[in-house]
DRENFI-147567 format. One record per residue (C-alpha): residue in three letters; x, y, z. Coordinates in steps of 0.05 Angstrom, whole numbers, padded with zeros to 5 digits, always signed. Example, Ala and Ser with C-alpha at 12.3 -4.5 7.8 and 13.67 -1.06 7.14 Angstrom:
ALA+00246-00090+00156/SER+00273-00021+00143/
END
This chain:
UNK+00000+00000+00000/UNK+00032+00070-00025/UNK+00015+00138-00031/UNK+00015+00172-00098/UNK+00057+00218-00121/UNK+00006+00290-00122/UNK+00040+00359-00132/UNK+00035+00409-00076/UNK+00005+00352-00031/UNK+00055+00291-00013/UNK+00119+00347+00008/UNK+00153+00323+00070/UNK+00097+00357+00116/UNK+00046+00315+00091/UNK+00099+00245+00103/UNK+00119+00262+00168/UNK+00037+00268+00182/UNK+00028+00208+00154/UNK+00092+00176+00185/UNK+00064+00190+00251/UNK-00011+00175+00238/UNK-00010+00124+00186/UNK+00053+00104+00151/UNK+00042+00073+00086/UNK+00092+00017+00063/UNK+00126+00059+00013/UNK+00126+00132+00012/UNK+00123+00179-00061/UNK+00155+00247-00071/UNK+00111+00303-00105/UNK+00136+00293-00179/UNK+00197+00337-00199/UNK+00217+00359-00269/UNK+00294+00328-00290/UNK+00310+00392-00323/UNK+00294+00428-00270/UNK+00343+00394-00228/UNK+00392+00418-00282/UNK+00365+00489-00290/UNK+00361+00556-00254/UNK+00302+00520-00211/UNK+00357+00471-00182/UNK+00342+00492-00112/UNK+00274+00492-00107/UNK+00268+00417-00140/UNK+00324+00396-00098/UNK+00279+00423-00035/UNK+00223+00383-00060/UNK+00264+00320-00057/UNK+00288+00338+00016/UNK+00267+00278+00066/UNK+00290+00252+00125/UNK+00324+00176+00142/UNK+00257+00164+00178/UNK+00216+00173+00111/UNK+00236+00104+00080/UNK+00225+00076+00039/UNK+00217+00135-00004/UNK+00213+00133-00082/UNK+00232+00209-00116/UNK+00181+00207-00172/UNK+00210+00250-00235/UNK+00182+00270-00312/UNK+00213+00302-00368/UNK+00227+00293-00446/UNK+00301+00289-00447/UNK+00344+00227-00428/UNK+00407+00256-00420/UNK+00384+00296-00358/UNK+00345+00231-00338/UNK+00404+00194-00339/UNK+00437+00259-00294/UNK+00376+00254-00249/UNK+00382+00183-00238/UNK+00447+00196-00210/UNK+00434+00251-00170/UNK+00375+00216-00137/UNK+00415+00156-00112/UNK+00472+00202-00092/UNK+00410+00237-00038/UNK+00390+00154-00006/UNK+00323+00145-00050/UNK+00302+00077-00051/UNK+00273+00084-00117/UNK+00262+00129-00180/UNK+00199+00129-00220/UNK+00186+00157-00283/UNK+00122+00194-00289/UNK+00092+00173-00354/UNK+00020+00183-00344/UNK-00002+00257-00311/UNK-00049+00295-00354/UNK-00029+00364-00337/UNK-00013+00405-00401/UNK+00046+00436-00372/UNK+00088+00367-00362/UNK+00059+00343-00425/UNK+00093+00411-00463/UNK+00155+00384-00435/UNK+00147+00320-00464/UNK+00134+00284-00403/UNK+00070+00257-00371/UNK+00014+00228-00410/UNK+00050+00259-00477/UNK+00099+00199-00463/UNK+00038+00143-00480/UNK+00039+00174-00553/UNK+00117+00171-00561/UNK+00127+00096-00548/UNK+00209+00092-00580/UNK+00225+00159-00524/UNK+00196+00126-00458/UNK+00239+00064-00471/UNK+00294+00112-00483/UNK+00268+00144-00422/UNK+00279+00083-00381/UNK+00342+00057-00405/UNK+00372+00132-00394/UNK+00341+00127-00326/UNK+00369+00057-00305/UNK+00446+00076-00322/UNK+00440+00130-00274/UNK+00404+00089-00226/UNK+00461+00034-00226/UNK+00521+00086-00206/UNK+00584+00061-00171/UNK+00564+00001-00124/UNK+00488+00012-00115/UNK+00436+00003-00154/UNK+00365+00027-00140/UNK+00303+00003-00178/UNK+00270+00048-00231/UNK+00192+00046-00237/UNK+00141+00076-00278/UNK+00074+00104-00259/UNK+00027+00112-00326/UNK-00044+00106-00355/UNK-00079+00051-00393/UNK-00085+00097-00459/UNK-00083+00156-00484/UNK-00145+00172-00521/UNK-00170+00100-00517/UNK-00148+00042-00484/UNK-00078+00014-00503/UNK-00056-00033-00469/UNK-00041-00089-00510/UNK+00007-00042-00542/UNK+00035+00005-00486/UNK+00044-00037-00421/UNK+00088-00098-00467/UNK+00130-00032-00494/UNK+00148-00012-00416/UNK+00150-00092-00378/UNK+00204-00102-00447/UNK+00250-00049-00403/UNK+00254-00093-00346/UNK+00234-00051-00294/UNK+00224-00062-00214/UNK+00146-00038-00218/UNK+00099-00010-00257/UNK+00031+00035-00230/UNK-00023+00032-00273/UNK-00079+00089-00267/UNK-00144+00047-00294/UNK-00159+00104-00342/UNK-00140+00147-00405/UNK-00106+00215-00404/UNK-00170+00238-00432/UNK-00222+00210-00388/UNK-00171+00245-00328/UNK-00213+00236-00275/UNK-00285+00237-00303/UNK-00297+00170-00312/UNK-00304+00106-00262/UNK-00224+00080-00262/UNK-00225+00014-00301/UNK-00197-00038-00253/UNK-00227-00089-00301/UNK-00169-00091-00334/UNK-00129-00112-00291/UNK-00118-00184-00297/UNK-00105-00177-00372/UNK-00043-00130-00344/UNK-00025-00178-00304/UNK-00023-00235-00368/UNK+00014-00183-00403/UNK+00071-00182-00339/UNK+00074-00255-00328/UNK+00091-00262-00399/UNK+00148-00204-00410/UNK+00178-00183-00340/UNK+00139-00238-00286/UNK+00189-00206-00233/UNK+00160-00133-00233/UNK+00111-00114-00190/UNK+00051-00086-00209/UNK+00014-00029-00175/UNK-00071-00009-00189/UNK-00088+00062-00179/UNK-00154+00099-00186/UNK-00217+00101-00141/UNK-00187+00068-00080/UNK-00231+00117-00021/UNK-00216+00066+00034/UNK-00160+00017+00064/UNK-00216-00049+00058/UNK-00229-00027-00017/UNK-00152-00025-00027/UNK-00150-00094+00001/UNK-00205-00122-00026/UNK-00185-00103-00101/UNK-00111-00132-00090/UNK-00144-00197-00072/UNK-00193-00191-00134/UNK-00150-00173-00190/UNK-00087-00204-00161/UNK-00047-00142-00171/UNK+00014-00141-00117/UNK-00009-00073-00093/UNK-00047-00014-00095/UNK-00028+00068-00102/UNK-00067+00110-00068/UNK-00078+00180-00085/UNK-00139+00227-00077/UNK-00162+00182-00032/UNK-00111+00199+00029/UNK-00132+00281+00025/UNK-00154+00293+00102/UNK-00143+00225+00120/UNK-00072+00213+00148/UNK-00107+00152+00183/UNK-00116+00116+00110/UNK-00073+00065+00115/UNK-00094+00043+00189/UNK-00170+00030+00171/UNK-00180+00069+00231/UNK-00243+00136+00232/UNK-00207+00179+00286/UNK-00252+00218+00329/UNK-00264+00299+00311/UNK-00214+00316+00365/UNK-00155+00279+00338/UNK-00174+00317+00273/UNK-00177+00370+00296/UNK-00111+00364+00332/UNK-00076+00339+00269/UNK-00106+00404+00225/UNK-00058+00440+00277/UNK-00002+00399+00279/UNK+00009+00394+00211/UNK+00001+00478+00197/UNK+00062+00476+00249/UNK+00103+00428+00204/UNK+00093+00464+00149/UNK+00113+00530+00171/UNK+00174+00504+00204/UNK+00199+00470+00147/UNK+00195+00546+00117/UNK+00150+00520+00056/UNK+00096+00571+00029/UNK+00032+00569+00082/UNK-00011+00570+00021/UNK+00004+00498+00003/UNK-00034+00470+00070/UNK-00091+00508+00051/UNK-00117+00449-00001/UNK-00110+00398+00058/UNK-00153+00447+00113/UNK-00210+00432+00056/UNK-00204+00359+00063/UNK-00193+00362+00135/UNK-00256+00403+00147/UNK-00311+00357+00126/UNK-00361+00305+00143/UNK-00372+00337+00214/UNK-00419+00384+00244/UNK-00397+00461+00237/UNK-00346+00441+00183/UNK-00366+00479+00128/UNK-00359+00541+00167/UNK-00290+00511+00197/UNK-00267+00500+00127/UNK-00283+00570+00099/UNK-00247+00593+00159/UNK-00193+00556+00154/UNK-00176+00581+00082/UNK-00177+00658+00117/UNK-00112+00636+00160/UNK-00050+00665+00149/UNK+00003+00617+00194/UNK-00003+00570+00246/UNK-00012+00607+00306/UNK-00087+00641+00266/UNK-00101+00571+00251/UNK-00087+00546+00317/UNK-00132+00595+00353/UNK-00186+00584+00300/UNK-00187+00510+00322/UNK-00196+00530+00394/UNK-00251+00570+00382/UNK-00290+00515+00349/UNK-00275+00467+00398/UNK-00301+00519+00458/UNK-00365+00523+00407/
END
């Protein structure tokens, strides 16, 4: 059971919550761009791939269109203790697709095996060697996979995560875990030693479970589905005051690890919901300029 990589969400805040509330077995960096690592944006890429000996295992997820600065990534990444890259081949933002990364990367079938192969010589520097993953969709425009899951498990890699639907369905559409099992003919056939990851529509830790045990997949990526809900991967509903508490606590991490106070504001909104009073917590709550406002906010709903 991991959590997905999700820009301006999983940053080391949002870990060390989890680490302390829920720890997942494998832990994803927000996705980071190769040539920015090469770029005048060095330092704020490098800061998103800052974590702690505590984090692990941690995977540094990365995208891009060039493999020469994959390969220099690659190197860079298992230089800083990762315990895994993974090549983001399936995110529909426009942005990362104008780079030549992302979803754009389903359509360009000769580059992400380039991609990969640039991506494990960097990974297999000096005496270590970690594995290189990929994350991607089942499609493009349709469904593919007959065609683009053989042209990744040819590369040999540790794992693969497939999101159940196209780049253009994105998020509109059921995620369509009925393909699994003809993935997982597809693996046994061409790589039978990498793992193989489901992601999309997974709200709860006994739905995670119970599609691993139905499809046969060896895992299950969980994204959206963590938002407000650092208690995911325990099963466990915690009561409003250890919410409450934890809304708090992790507006504190944030500001001391000097990111912008803006970026908690998207988890405040999943925090604040399904209780009584939380709509007017949650419209609060966005209002809130650092911890101490946010602290004092809480109070106040908690004395009524």
């Amino acid at each position: 059971m991991v959590i997905a990589p999700m820009s301006g969400v999983t940053d080391e805040a949002t870990r060390l919550i989890f680490l302390k509330y829920g720890k997942p077995d494998v832990f994803w960096t927000e996705f980071v761009s190769v040539d920015g690592l090469f770029s005048r944006g060095r330092d704020y890429c490098l800061n998103i791939l800052k974590h702690s000996k505590k984090e692990r295992p941690i995977v540094a997820q990365i995208f891009g269109g060039n493999p020469e600065n994959f390969t220099k990534a690659a190197l860079l990444i298992s230089k800083m203790g990762f315990d895994g890259i993974d090549i983001n081949m399936g995110c529909p933002n426009s942005n990362i697709e104008k780079q030549g990364g992302g979803a754009s990367l389903i359509k360009n079938p000769l580059l992400a095996k380039e991609i990969i192969r640039a991506t494990l010589r960097g990974a297999q520097c000096k005496n270590k060697k970690i594995p290189v993953s990929v994350k991607t969709r089942i499609g493009y425009s349709k469904n593919e996979i007959n065609q683009w899951i053989p042209c990744l498990l040819e590369e040999g890699i540790s794992a693969l995560t497939v999101h159940f639907r196209t780049r253009q369905e994105g998020y509109n559409v059921p995620a369509h875990w009925e393909q699994a099992k003809e993935i997982i003919k597809i693996r046994n056939k061409l790589s039978p030693k990498t793992l193989l990851l489901g992601n999309g529509d997974v709200g709860s830790l006994n739905k995670a479970k119970k599609l691993v045990k139905e499809t046969g997949f060896d895992g299950v990526m969980v994204g959206r589905g963590v938002l407000g809900n650092p208690w995911f991967f325990t099963g466990k509903t915690p009561p409003l005051s250890e919410k409450l508490k934890v809304i708090v606590e992790h507006a504190k991490i944030v500001e001391k690890n000097n990111a912008h106070f803006e970026v908690i504001k998207k988890h405040f909104h999943a925090y604040a919901k399904n209780f009584k009073g939380a709509k007017d917590l949650r419209e609060a709550l966005m209002k809130v300029k650092n911890s101490k406002e946010t602290e004092k906010l809480v109070q106040d709903f908690v004395k009524g």
